[in-house]
TIZASE-394700 format. One line per field, with one value per residue (C-alpha): residue number from 1; residue in one letter; x, y, z. Coordinates in steps of 0.05 Angstrom, whole numbers. Layout:
BEGIN
seq = (NUM / ...)
type = (a / ...)
east = (X / ...)
north = (Y / ...)
up = (Z / ...)
END
This chain:
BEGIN
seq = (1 / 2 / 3 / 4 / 5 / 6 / 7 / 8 / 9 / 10 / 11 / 12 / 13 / 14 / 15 / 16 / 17 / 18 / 19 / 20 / 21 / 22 / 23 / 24 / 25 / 26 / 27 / 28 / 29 / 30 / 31 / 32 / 33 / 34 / 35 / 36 / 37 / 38 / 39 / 40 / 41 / 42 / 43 / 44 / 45 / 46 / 47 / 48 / 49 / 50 / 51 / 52 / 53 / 54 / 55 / 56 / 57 / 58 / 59 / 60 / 61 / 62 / 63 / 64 / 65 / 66 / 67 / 68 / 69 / 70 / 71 / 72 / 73 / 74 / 75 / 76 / 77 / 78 / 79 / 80 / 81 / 82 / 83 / 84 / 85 / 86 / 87 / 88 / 89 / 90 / 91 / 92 / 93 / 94 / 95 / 96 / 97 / 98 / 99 / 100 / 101 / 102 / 103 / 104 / 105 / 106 / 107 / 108 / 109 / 110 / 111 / 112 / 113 / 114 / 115 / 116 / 117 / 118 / 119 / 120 / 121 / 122 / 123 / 124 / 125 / 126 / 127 / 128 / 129 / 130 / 131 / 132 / 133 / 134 / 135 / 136 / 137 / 138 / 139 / 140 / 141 / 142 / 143 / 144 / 145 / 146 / 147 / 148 / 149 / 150 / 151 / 152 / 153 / 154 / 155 / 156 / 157 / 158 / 159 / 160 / 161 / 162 / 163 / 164 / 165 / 166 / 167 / 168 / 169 / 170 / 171 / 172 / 173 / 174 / 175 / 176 / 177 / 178 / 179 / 180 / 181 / 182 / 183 / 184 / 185 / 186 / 187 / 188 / 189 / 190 / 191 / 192 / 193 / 194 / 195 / 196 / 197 / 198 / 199 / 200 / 201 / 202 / 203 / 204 / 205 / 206 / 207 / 208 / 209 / 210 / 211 / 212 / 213 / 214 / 215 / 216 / 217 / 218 / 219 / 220 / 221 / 222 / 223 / 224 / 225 / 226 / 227 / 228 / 229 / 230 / 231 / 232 / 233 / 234 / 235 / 236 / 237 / 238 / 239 / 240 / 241 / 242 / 243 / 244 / 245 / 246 / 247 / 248 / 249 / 250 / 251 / 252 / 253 / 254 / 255 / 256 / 257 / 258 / 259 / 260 / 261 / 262 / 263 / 264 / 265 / 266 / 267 / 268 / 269 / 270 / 271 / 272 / 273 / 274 / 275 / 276 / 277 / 278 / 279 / 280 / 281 / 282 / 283 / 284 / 285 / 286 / 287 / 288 / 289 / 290 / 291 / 292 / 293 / 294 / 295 / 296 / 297 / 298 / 299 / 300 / 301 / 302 / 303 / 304 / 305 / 306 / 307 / 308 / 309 / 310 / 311 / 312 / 313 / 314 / 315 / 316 / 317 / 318 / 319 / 320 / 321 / 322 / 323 / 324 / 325 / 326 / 327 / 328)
type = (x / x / x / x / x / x / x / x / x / x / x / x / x / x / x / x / x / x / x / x / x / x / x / x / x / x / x / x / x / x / x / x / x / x / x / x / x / x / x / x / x / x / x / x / x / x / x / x / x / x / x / x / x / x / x / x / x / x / x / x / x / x / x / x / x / x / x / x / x / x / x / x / x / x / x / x / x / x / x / x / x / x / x / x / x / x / x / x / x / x / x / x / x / x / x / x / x / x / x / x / x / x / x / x / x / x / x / x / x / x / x / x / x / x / x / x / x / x / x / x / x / x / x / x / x / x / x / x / x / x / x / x / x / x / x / x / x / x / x / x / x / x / x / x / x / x / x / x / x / x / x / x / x / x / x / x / x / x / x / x / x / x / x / x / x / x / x / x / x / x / x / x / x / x / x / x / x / x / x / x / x / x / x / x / x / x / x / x / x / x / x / x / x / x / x / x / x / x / x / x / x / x / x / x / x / x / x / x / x / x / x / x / x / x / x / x / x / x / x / x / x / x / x / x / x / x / x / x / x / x / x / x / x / x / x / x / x / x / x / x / x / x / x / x / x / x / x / x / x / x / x / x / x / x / x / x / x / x / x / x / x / x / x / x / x / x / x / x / x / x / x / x / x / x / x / x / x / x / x / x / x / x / x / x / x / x / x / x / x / x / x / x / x / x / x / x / x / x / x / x / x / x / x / x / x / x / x / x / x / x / x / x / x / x / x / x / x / x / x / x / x / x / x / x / x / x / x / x)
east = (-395 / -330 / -295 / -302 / -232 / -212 / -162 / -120 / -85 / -19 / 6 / 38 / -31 / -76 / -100 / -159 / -199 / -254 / -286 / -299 / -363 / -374 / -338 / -304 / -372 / -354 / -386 / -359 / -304 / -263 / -215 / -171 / -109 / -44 / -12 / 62 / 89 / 88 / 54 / -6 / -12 / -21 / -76 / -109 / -113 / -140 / -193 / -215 / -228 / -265 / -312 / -314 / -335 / -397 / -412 / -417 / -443 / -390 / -327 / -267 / -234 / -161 / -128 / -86 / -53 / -19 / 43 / 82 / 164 / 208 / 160 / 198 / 173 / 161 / 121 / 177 / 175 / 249 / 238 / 182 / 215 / 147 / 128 / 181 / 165 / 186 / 244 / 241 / 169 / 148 / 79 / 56 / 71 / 52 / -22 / -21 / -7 / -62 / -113 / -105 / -123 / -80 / -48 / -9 / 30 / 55 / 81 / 18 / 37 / 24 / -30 / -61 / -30 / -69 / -128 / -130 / -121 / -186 / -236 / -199 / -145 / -101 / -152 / -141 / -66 / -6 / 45 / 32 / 64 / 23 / 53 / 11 / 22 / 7 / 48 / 109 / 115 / 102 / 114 / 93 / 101 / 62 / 106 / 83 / 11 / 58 / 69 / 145 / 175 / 253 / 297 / 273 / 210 / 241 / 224 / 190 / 212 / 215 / 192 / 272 / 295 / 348 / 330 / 360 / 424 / 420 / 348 / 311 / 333 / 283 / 269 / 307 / 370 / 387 / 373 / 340 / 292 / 228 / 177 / 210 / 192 / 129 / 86 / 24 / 64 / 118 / 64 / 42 / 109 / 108 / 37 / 57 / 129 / 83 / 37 / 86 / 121 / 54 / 62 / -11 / -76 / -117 / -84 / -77 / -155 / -169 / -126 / -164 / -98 / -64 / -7 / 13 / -50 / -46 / -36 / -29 / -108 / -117 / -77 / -115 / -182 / -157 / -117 / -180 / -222 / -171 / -124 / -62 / -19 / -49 / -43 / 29 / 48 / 14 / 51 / 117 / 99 / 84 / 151 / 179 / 127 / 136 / 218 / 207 / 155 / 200 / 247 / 209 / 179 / 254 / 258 / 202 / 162 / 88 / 34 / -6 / 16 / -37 / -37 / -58 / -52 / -81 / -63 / -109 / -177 / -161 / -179 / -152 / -136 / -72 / -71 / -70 / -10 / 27 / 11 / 30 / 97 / 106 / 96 / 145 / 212 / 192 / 253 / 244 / 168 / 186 / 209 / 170 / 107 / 59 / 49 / -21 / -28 / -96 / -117 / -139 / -205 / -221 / -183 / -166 / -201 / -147 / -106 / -148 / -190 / -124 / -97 / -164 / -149 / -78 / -108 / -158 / -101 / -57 / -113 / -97 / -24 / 30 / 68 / 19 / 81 / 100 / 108 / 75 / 3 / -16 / -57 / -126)
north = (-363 / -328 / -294 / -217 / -192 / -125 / -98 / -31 / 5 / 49 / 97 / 156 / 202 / 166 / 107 / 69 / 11 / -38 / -94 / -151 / -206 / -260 / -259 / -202 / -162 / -93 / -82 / -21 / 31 / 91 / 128 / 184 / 227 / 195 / 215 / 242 / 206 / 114 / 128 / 176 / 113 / 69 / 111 / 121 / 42 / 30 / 94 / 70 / -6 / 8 / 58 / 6 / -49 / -1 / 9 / -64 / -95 / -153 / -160 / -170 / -229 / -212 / -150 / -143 / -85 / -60 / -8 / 21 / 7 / -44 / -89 / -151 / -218 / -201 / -145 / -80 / -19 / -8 / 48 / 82 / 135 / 166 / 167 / 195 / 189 / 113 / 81 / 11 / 13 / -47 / -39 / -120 / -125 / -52 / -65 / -132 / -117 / -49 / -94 / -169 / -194 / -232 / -181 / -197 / -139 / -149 / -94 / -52 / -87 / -156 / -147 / -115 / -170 / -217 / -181 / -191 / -268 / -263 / -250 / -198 / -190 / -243 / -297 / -341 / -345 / -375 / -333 / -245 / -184 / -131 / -68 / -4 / 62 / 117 / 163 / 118 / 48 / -16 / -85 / -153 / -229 / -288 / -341 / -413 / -399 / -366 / -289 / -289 / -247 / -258 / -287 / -230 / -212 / -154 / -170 / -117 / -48 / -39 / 33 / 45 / 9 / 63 / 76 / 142 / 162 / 237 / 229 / 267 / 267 / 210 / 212 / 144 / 199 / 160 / 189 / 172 / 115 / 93 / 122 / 195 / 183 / 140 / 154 / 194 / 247 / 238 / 259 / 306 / 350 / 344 / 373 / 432 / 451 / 451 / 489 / 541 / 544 / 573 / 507 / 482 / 532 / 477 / 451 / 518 / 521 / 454 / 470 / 542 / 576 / 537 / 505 / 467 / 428 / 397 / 321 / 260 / 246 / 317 / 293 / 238 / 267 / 329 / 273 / 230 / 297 / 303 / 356 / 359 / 378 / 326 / 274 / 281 / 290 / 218 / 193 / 215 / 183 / 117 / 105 / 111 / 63 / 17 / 21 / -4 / -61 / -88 / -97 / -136 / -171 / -196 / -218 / -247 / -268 / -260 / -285 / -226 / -160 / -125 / -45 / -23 / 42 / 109 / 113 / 48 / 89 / 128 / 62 / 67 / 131 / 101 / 30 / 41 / 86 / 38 / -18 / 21 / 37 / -22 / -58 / -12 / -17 / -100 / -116 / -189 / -192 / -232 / -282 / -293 / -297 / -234 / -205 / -188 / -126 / -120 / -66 / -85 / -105 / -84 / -12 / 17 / -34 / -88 / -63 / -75 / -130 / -165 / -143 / -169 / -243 / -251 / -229 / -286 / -330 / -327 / -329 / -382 / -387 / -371 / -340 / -293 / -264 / -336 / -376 / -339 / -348 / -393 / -380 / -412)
up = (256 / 232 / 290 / 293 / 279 / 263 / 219 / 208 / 153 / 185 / 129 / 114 / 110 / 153 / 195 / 158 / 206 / 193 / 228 / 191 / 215 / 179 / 109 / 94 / 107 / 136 / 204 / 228 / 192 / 226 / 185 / 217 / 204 / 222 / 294 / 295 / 350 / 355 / 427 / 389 / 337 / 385 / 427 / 354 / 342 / 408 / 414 / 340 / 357 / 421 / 376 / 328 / 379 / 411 / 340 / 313 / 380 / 383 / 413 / 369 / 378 / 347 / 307 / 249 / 232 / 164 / 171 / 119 / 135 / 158 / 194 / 225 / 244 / 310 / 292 / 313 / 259 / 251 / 206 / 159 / 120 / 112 / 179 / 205 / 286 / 273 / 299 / 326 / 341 / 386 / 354 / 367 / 438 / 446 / 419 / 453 / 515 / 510 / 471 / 513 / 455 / 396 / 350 / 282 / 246 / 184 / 121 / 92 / 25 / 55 / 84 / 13 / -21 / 31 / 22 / -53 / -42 / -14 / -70 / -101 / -153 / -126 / -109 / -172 / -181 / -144 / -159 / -167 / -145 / -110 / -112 / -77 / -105 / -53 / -13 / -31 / -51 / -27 / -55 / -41 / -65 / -75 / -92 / -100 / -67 / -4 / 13 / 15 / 70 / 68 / 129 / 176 / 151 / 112 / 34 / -5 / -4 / -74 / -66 / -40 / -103 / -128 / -210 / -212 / -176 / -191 / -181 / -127 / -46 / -12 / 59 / 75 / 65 / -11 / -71 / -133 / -101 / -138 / -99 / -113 / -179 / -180 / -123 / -121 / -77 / -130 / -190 / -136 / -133 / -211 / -204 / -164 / -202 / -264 / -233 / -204 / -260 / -301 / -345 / -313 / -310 / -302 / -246 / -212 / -217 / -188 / -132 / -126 / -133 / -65 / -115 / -51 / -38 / -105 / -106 / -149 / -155 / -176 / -242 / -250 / -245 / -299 / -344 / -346 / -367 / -424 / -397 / -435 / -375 / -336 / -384 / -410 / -319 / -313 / -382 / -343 / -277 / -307 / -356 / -277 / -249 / -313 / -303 / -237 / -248 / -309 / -257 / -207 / -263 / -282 / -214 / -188 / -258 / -234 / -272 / -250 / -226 / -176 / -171 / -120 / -72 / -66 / -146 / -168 / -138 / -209 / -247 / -325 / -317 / -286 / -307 / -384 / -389 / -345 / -387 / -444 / -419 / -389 / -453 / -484 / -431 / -416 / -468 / -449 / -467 / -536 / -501 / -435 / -425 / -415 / -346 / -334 / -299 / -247 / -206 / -137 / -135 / -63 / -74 / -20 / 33 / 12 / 68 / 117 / 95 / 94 / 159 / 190 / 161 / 178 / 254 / 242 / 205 / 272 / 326 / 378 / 353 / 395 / 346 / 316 / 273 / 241 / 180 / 114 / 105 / 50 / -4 / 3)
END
């Protein structure tokens, strides 16, 4: 019998849990809004697991947890520009020494990515790039049937790759990064100057005339009812998610590219123009092979479902925040 092991998603919106039993069949599931402060996270991951444990009837034998930012091998936050309470977060030994249990912590792109290599979108190739598409951007690498971290543990924050230098002010204190122009809070602000502006009705209405709760998915859902607005907002956002994938693409050639994020629940509402306009900026596309571009197949579980197998890849080690975890 597979070891109960539980795993969490950190981001900027929320905190999303599940406990896995045997395969990767969900036992229990929590899902709250995201404290401000590292202590309130870490009271939110423990008051979620021991509702999750009463709930499922089994103990959990090891945790994993996801967090968006600068997640080093030994499991401290440095920074996470989009939460901003987080500055050298001891989150591992925090949790570990709460929990007395094994805890790994890894990036929330890695652990999708690791989640995909189970089953989903990643599970038949050796060498992909995940990239999630939510409040900002995340990036991760299989290389050689490995999840590449870099020397510290550092690799992946593509969403602070800088593709406009006049571009908009990010939260890292930089301007022009990716995510400021191809996140789903990035098509989000596009939604609401639109919608300010008088350039969107639609999207006024969908947002019942509160211009500021309008967000990313609320483009998606008008673009896929054939809005025009809508549509030519998401053909915008994804010549800046294209401009950014050609670039990874030139650096890390992927056989597959997985999507994946709060963006990818929209399906080919957001895929196909991204694979339009990726096919249109890839100058190199003549003469390499094609890039196949996936969504994630387990959505907006991958997070967690990974997270939950890299605490079940690093139970009984005594570096729970080792090597990279190879493909199986």
């Amino acid at each position: 019998m597979t070891p109960s092991r539980a795993g969490f998603d950190v981001g900027g919106t929320n905190i999303r849990a599940e406990v896995l039993g045997d395969g990767a069949a969900c036992a229990a599931a929590r899902r709250r809004d995201r404290p401000d402060t590292m202590g309130g996270i870490v009271d939110a991951i423990c008051a979620m697991l021991a509702e999750m444990e009463e709930e499922s009837a089994r103990p959990v034998a090891a945790v994993g947890v996801g967090c968006a930012g600068l997640v080093d091998r030994s499991g401290v936050v440095a920074t996470s520009p989009n939460i901003p309470a987080i500055s050298d977060f001891p989150l591992r030994s925090m949790l570990a020494g709460r929990l007395r249990r094994p805890v790994a912590v890894d990036n929330d792109a890695a652990a999708a990515l690791r989640g995909e290599m189970e089953g989903g979108a990643a599970s038949d190739v050796s060498d992909a790039l995940l990239v999630t598409f939510g409040t900002g951007i995340g990036a991760a690498l299989l290389l050689d049937g490995e999840i590449r971290r870099g020397a510290h543990g550092l690799a992946g924050e593509a969403g602070h790759m800088i593709v406009a230098p006049d571009g908009p002010e990010c939260l890292c204190g930089r301007r022009g990064c990716w995510e400021q122009l191809a996140s789903g809070e990035a098509l989000g602000r596009a939604a609401r100057e639109a919608a300010a502006a008088g350039k969107a009705p639609a999207l006024r209405d969908r947002a019942a005339g509160r211009i500021e709760a309008l967000r990313g998915e609320h483009v998606g859902e008008l673009a896929t009812a054939g809005d025009p607005v809508a549509r030519r907002l998401l053909a915008e956002f994804a010549s800046w998610a294209a401009l950014g994938l050609n670039n990874l693409i030139l650096m890390t050639s992927p056989e597959v590219i997985v999507l994946g994020g709060g963006m990818s629940e929209l399906g080919e509402v957001f895929v196909a123009p991204v694979r339009d306009a990726l096919s249109k900026v890839f100058a190199e596309q003549q003469r390499r092979p094609a890039v196949e571009l996936r969504r994630a197949r387990h959505g907006d579980r991958a997070g967690v479902i990974g997270a939950a197998h890299l605490a079940l890849d690093r139970l009984g080690s005594a570096e729970l925040h080792g090597p990279p975890v190879r493909a199986r």
